[in-house]
C-alpha positions in Angstrom: -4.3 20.0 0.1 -5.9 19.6 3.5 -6.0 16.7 5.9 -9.9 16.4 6.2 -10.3 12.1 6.3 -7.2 10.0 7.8 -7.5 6.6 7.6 -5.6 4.2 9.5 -5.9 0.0 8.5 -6.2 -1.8 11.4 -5.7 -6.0 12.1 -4.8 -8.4 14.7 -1.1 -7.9 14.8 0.6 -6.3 17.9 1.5 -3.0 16.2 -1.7 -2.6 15.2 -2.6 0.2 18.5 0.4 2.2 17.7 0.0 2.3 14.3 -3.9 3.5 15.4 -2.3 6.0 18.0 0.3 7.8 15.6 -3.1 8.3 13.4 -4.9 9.5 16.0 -2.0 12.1 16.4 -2.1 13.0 13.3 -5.9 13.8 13.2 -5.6 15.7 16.7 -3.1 18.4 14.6 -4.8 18.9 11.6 -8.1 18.3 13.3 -9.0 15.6 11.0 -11.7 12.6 10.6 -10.1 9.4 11.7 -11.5 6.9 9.7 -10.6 3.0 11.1 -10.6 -0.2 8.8 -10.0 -3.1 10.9 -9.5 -6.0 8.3 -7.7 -9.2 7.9 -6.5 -11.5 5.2 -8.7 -14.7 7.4 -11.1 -15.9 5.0 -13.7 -16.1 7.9 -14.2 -12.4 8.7 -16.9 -12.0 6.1 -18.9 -14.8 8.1 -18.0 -13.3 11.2 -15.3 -15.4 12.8 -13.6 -12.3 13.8 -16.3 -10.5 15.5 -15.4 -10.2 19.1 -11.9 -8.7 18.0 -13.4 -6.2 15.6 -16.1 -4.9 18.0 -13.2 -4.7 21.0 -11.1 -2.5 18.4 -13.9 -0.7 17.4 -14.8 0.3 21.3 -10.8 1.2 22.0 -10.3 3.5 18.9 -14.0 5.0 19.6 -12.8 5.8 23.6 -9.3 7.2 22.4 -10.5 9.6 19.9 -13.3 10.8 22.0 -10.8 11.4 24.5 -8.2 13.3 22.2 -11.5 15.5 21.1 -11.0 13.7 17.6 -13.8 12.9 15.1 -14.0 9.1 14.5 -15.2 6.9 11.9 -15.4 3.4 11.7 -16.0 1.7 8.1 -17.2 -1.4 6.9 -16.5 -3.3 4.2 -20.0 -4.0 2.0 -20.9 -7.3 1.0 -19.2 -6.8 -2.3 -16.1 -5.7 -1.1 -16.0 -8.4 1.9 -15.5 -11.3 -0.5 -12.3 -9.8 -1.9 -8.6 -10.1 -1.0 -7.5 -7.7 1.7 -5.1 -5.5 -0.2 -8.0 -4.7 -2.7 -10.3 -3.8 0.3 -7.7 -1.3 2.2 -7.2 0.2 -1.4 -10.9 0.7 -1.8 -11.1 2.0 1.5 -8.2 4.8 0.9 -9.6 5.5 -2.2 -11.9 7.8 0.1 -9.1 9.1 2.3 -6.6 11.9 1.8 -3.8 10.0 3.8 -3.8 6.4 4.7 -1.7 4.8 7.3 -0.7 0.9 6.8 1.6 -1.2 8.7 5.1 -3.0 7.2 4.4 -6.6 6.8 6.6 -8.4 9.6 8.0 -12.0 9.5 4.8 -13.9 10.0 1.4 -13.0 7.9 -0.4 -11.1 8.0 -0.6 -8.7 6.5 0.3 -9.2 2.8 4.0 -8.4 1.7 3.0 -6.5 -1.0 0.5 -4.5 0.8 2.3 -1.0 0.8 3.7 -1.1 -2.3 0.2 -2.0 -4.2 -1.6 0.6 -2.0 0.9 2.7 -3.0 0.6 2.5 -6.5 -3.2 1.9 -6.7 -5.0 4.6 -3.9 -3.7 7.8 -5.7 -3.5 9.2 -2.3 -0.1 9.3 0.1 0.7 6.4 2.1 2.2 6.4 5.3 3.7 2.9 5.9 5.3 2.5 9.8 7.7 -0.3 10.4 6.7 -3.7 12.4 10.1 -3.0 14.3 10.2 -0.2 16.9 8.1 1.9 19.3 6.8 5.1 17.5 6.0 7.9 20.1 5.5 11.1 17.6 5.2 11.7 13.8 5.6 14.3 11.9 6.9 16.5 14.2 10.6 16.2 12.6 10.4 15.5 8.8 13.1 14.3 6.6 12.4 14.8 2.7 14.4 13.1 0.3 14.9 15.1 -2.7 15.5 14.3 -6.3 14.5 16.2 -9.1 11.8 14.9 -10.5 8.1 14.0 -10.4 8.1 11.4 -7.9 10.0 13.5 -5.2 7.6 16.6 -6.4 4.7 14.8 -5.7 5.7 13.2 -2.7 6.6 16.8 -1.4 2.9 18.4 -2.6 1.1 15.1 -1.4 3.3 15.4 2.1 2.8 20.0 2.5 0.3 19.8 5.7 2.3 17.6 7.7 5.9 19.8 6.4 4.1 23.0 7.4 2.6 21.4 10.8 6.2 20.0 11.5 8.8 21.3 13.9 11.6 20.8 12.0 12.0 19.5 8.5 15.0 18.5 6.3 15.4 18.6 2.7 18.6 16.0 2.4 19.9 15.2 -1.1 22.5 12.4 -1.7 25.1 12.3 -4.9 27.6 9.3 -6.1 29.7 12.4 -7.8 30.9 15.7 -7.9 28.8 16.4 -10.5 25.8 15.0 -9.8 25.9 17.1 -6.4 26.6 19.8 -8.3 23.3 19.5 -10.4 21.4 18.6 -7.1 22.4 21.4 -5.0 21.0 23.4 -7.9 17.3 22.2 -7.6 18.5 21.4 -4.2 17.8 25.2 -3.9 14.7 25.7 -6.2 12.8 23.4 -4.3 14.0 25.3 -0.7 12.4 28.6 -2.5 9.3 26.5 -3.4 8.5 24.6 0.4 9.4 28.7 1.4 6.2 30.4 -0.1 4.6 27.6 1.2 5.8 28.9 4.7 8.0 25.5 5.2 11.8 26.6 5.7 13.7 23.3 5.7 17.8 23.0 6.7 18.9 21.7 3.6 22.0 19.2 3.4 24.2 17.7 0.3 26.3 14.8 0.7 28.2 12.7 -1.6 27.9 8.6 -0.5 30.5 6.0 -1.6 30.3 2.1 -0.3 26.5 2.9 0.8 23.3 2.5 -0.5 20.7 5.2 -0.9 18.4 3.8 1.5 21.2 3.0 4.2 22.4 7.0 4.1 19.2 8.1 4.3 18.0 6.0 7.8 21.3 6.6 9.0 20.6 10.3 8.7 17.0 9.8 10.0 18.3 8.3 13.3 21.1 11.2 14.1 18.8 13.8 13.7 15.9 11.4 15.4 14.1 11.9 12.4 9.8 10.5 13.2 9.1 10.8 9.3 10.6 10.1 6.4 9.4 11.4 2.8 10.1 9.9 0.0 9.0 9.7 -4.1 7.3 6.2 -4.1 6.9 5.4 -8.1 8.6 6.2 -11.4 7.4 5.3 -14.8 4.7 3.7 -13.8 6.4 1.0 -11.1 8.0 1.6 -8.1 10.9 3.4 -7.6 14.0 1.5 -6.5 14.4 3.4 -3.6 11.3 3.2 -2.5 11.2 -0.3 -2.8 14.5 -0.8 -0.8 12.7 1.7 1.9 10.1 -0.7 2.7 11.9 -3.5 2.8 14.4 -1.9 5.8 12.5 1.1 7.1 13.4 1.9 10.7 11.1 5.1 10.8 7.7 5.4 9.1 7.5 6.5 5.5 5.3 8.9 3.3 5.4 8.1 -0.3 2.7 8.7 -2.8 2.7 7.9 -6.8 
């Protein structure tokens, strides 16, 4: 898969520029459309009431990507889809993307809480979700994959192979409660090594056993020792999401691929 249409959802929150800038970033390396969907949960945008903020968004994102040589879209929501609640407009919108970039809902609305997961779940494309907490200068450049054998990590890992081949450095971590179990991980632990190789992605690979921590907690803690700027991670299994994933959004400190 290639990178050919990023979009990036936009609203009136603080974080919203950075979360446009690390978009942007992305679509400068893998010379990319940027597609921007500035959209709220206010009931009054479809009459309007939100105009001077959208057209001053639209002006900012236009300058930046013309400056970073990026090719820039703006969409629109149609008079169908303006009506409708916001986490079923930024799903229509991704539905036409081949990455979309959301932020974490923060302490105060909006956007929706349930936003990432459902986009998750409902897009069929990868997700990038960056926390409302924190001041994001690069991503993707070093790329921590959390591995588990199985389909969701295996798609999370196909849906995630541009930005693993683009990235400086990239680790393939894989966390056990026993002997066994890291036994049996180490194994595929290695298959999948092989796999991201022909693909011309040689991670550093690491096996650790956890006690008296969370999955999610070891994982951040290893994202912030090696400075990690992405995180990937399997997003839904049998048919709802993973509990990983779920904890991940909840306390993400880095932002976070996942696809279903």
């Amino acid at each position: 898969m290639v990178l050919k249409n990023i979009l990036v959802h936009l609203d009136d929150t603080p974080q919203s520029p950075l979360r446009y800038d690390l978009a942007l970033q992305l679509a400068q390396k893998h010379q990319s459309c940027l597609t921007a969907y500035y959209s709220t949960a206010s009931s009054y945008f479809a009459r309007g009431g939100e105009q001077e903020q959208w057209q001053a968004a639209k002006a900012d994102c236009a300058a930046k990507a013309e400056q970073a040589g990026v090719k820039f879209a703006w969409a629109e929501s149609d008079e169908t889809e303006a009506i409708l609640p916001l986490t079923t407009r930024v799903i229509y919108q991704a539905t036409y993307a081949d990455l979309c970039l959301i932020g974490q809902a923060g302490k105060q609305p909006p956007p929706p809480r349930d936003l990432p997961q459902r986009l998750i779940l409902s897009s069929g494309h990868p997700v990038i979700t960056v926390p409302f907490a924190g001041n994001f200068k690069t991503i993707g450049n070093r790329v921590m994959v959390a591995w588990k054998a199985g389909r969701a990590s295996a798609r999370a890992i196909s849906d995630a192979m541009p930005i693993l081949q683009q990235a400086e450095e990239v680790f393939l971590v894989s966390f056990s409660t026993s002997p066994d179990e890291r036994k049996e991980n180490e194994r595929t632990l290695e298959k999948m090594a092989l796999y991201l190789a022909r693909h011309d992605v040689k991670p550093k690979l690491e096996s650790r056993l956890i006690s008296g921590i969370g999955l999610g907690d070891a994982l951040l803690n290893r994202a912030a020792e090696e400075g990690i700027d992405l995180l990937v991670c399997g997003g839904m299994v049998a048919g709802q999401m993973a509990p990983l994933a779920s904890d991940l959004l909840k306390q993400m400190t880095v932002p976070v691929l996942m696809s279903s």
